[in-house]
DOBAFI-890435 format. One record per atom (N, C-alpha, C, O): residue in one letter; atom name; x, y, z. Coordinates in steps of 0.2 Angstrom, whole numbers, plus 5000, padded with zeros to 4 digits. Each point is the difference from the previous one (the first is absolute). Layout:
BEGIN
+------+------+------+------+------+
: code : site :   c1 :   c2 :   c3 :
+------+------+------+------+------+
:    A :   CA :    X :    Y :    Z :
...
+------+------+------+------+------+
end
This chain:
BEGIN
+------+------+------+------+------+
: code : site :   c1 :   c2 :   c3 :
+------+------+------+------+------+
:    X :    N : 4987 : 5148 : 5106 :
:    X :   CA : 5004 : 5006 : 5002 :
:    X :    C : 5007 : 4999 : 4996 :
:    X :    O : 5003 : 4995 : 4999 :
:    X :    N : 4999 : 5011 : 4998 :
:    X :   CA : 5006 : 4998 : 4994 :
:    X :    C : 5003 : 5007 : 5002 :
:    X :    O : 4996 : 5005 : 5000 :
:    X :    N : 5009 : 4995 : 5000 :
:    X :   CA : 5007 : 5009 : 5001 :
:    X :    C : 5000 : 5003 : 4993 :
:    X :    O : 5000 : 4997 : 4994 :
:    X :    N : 5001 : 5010 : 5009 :
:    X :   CA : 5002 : 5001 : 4994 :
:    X :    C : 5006 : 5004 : 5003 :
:    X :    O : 5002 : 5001 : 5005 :
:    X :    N : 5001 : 4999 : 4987 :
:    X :   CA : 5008 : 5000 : 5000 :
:    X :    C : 5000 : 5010 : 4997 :
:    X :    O : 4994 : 5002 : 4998 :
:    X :    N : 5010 : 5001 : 5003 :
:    X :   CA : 5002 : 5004 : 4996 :
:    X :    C : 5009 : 5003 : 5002 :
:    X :    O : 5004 : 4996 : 5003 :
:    X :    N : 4998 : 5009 : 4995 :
:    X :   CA : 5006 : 5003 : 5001 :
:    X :    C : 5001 : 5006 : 5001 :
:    X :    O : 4998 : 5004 : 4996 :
:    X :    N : 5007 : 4998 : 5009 :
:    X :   CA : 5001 : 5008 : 5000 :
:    X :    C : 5006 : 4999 : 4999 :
:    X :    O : 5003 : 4995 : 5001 :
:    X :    N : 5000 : 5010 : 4998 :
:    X :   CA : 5008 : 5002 : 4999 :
:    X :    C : 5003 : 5006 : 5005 :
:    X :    O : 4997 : 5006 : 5001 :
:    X :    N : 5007 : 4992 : 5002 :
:    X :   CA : 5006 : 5003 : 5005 :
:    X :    C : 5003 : 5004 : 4999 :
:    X :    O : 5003 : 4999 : 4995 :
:    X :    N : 4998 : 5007 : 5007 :
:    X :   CA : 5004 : 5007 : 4997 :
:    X :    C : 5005 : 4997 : 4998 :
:    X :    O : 5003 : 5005 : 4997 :
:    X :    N : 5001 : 4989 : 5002 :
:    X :   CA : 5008 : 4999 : 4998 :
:    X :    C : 4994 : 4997 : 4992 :
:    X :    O : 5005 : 4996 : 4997 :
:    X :    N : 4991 : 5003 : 5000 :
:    X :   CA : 4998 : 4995 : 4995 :
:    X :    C : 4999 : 4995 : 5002 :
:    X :    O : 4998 : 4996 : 4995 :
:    X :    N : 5004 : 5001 : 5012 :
:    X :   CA : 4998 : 4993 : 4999 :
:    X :    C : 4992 : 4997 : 5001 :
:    X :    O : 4997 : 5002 : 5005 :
:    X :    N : 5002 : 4994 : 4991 :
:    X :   CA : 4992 : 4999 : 5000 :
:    X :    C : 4998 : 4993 : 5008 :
:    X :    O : 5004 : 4996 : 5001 :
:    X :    N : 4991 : 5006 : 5001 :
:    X :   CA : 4999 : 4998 : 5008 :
:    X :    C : 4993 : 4997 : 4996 :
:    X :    O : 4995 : 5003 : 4998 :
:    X :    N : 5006 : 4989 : 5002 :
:    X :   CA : 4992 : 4997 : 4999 :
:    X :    C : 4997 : 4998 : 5007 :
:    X :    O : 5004 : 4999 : 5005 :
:    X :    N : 4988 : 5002 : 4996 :
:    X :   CA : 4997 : 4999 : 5006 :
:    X :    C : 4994 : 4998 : 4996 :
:    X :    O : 4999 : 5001 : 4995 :
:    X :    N : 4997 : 4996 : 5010 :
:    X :   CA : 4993 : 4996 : 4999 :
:    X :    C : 4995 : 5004 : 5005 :
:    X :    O : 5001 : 5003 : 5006 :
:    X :    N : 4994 : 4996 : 4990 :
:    X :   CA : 4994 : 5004 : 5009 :
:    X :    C : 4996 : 4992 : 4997 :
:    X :    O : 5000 : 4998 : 4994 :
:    X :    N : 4995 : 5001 : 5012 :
:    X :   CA : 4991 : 4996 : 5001 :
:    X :    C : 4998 : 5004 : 5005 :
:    X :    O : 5003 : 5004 : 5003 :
:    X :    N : 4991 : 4995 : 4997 :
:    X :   CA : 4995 : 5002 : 5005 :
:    X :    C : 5000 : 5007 : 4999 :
:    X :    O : 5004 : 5003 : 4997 :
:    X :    N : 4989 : 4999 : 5009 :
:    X :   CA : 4999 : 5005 : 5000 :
:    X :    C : 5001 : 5005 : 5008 :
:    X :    O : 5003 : 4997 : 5004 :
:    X :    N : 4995 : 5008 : 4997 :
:    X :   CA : 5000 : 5000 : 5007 :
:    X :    C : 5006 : 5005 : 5001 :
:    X :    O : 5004 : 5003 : 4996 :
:    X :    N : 4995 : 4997 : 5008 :
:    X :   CA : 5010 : 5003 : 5005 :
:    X :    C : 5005 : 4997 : 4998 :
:    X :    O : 5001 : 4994 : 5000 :
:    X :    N : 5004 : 5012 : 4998 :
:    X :   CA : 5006 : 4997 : 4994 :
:    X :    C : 5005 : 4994 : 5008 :
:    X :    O : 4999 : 4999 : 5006 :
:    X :    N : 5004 : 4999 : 4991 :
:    X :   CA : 5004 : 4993 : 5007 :
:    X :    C : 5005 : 4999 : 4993 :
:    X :    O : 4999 : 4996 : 4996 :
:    X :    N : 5008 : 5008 : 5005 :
:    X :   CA : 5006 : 4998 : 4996 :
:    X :    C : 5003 : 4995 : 5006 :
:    X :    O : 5002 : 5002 : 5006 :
:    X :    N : 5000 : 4991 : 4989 :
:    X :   CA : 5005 : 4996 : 5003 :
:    X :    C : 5007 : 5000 : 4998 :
:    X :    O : 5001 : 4995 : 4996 :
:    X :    N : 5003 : 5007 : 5006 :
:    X :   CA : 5007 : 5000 : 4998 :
:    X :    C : 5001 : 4992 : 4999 :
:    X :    O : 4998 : 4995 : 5003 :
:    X :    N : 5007 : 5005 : 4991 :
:    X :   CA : 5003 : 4997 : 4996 :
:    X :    C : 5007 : 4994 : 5006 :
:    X :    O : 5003 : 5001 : 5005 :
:    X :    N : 4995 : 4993 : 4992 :
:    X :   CA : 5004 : 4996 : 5003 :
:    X :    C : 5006 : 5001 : 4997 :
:    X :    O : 5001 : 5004 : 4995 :
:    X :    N : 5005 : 4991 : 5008 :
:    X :   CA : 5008 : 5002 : 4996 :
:    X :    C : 4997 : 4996 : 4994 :
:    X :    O : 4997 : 5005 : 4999 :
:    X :    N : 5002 : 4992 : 4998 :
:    X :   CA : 5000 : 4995 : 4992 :
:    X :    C : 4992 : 5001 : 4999 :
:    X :    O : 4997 : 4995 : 5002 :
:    X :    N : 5000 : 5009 : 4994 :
:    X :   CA : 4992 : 5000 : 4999 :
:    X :    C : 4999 : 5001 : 4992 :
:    X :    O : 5004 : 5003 : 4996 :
:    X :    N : 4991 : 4994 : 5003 :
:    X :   CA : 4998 : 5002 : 4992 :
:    X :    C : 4991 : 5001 : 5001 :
:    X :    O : 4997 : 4995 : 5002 :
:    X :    N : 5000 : 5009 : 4996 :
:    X :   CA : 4993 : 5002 : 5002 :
:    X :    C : 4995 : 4994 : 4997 :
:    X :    O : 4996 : 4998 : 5003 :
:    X :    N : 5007 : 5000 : 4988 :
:    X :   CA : 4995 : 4995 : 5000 :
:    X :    C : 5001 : 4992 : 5003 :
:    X :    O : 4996 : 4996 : 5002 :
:    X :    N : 5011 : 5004 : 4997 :
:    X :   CA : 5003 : 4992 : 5002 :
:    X :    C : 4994 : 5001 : 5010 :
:    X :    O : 4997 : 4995 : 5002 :
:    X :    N : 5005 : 5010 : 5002 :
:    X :   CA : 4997 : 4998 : 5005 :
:    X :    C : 4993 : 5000 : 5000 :
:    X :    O : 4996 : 4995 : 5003 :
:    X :    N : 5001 : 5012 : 4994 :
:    X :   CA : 4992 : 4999 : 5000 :
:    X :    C : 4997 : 4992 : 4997 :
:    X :    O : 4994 : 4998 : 5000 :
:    X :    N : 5010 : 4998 : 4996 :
:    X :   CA : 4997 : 4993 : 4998 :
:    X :    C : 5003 : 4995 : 5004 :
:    X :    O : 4997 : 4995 : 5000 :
:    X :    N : 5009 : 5007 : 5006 :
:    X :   CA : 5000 : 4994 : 5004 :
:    X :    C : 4994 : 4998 : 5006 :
:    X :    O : 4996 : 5003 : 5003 :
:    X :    N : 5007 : 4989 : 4995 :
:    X :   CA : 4995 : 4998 : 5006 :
:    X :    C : 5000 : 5002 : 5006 :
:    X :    O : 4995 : 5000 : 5004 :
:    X :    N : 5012 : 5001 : 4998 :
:    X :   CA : 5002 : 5003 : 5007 :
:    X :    C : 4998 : 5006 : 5002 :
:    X :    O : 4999 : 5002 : 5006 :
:    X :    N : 5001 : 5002 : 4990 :
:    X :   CA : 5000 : 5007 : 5001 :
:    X :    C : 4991 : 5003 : 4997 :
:    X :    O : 4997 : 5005 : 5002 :
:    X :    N : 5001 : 4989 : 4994 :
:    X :   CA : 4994 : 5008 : 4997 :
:    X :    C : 4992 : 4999 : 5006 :
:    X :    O : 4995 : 5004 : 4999 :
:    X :    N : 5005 : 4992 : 5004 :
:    X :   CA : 4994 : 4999 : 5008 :
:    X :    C : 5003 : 5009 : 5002 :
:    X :    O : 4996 : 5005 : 5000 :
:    X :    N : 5009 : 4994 : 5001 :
:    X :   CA : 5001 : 5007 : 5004 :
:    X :    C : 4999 : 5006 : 4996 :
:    X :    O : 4999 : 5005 : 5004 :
:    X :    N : 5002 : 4995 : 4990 :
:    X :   CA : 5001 : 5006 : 4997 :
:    X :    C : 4991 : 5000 : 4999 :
:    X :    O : 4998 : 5006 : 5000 :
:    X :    N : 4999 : 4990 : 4999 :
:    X :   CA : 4993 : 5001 : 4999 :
:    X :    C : 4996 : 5001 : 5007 :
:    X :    O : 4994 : 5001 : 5000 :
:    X :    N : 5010 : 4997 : 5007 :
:    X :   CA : 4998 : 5004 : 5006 :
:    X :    C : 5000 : 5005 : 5001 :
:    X :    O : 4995 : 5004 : 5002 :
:    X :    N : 5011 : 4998 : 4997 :
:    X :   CA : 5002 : 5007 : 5000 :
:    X :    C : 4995 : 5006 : 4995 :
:    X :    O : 4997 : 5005 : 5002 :
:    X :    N : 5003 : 4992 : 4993 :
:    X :   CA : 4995 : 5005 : 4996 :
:    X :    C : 4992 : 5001 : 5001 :
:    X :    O : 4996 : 5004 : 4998 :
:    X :    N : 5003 : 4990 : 5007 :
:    X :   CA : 4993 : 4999 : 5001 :
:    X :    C : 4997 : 5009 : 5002 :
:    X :    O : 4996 : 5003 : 4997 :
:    X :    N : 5008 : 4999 : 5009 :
:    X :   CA : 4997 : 5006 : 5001 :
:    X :    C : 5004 : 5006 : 5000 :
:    X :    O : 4998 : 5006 : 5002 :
:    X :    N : 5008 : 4993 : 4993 :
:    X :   CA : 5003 : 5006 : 4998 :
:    X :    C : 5002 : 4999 : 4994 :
:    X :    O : 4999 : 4994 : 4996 :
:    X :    N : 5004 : 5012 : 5002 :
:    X :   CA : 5004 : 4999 : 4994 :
:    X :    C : 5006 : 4998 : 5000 :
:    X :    O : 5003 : 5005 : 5001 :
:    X :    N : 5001 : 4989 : 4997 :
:    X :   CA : 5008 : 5000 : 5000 :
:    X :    C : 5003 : 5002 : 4996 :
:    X :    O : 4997 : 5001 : 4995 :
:    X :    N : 5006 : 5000 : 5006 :
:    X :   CA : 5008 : 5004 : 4994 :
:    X :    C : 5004 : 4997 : 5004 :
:    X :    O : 5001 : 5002 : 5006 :
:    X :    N : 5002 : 4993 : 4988 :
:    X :   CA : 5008 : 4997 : 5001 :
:    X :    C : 5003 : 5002 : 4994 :
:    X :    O : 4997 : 5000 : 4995 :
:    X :    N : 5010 : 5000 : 5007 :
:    X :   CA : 5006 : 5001 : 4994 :
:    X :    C : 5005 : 4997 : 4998 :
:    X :    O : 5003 : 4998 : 5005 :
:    X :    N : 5001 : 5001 : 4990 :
:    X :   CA : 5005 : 4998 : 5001 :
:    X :    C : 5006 : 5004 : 5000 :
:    X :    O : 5000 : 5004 : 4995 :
:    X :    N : 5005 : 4996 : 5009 :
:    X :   CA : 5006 : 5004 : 5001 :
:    X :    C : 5002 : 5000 : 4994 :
:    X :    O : 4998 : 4995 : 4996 :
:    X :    N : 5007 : 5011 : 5002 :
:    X :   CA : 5004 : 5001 : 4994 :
:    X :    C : 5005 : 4994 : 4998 :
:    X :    O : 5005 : 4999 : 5003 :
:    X :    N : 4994 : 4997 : 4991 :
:    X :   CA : 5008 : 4996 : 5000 :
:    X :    C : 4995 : 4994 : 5001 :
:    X :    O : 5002 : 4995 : 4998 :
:    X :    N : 4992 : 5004 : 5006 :
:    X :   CA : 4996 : 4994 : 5000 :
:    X :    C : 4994 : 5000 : 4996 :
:    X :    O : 4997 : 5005 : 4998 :
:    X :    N : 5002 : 4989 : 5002 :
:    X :   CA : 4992 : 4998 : 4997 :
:    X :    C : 5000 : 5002 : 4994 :
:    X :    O : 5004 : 5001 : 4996 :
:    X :    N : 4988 : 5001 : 5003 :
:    X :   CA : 4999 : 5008 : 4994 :
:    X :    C : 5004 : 5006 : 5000 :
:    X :    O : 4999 : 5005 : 4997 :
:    X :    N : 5004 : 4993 : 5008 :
:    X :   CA : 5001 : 5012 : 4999 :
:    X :    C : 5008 : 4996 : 4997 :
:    X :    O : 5002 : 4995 : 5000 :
:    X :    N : 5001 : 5013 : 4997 :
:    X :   CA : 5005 : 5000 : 4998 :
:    X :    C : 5005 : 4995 : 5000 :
:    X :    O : 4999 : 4996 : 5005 :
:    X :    N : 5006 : 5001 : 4993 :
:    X :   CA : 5005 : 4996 : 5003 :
:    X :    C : 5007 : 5002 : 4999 :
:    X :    O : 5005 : 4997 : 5002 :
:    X :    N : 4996 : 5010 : 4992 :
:    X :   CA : 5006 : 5004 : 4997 :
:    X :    C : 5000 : 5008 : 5008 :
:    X :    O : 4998 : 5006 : 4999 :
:    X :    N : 5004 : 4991 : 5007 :
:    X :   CA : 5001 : 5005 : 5002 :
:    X :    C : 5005 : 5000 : 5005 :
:    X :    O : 5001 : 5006 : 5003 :
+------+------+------+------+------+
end
């Protein structure tokens, strides 16, 4: 099971990265205070769940503006 990454952009220009897995019923997780989509989806601590979670839905997580992949000039 592997995310995929993509980007949308924000009416102000700022670009907003998110990951989806799985299939199923969309299940967005909001973003913790300090997140990076790939540094988490490879942690040990964090990717059990991220691969439960997708087992019967689709996830979509993101990183807030100024963290992780998205933007950090905002």
């Amino acid at each position: 099971m592997e995310q995929q990454l993509g980007f949308t952009t924000a009416p102000d220009g700022v670009n907003i990265c998110y990951a989806t897995v799985g299939e199923e019923t969309p299940l967005v997780k909001a973003p913790n205070w300090l997140s990076h989509l790939e540094y988490d989806w490879r942690s040990p601590v964090w990717r059990h769940w991220w691969e439960e979670l997708a087992r019967d839905h689709r996830l979509i997580r993101f990183d807030q503006r100024g963290i992780g992949l998205s933007d950090w000039d905002v």
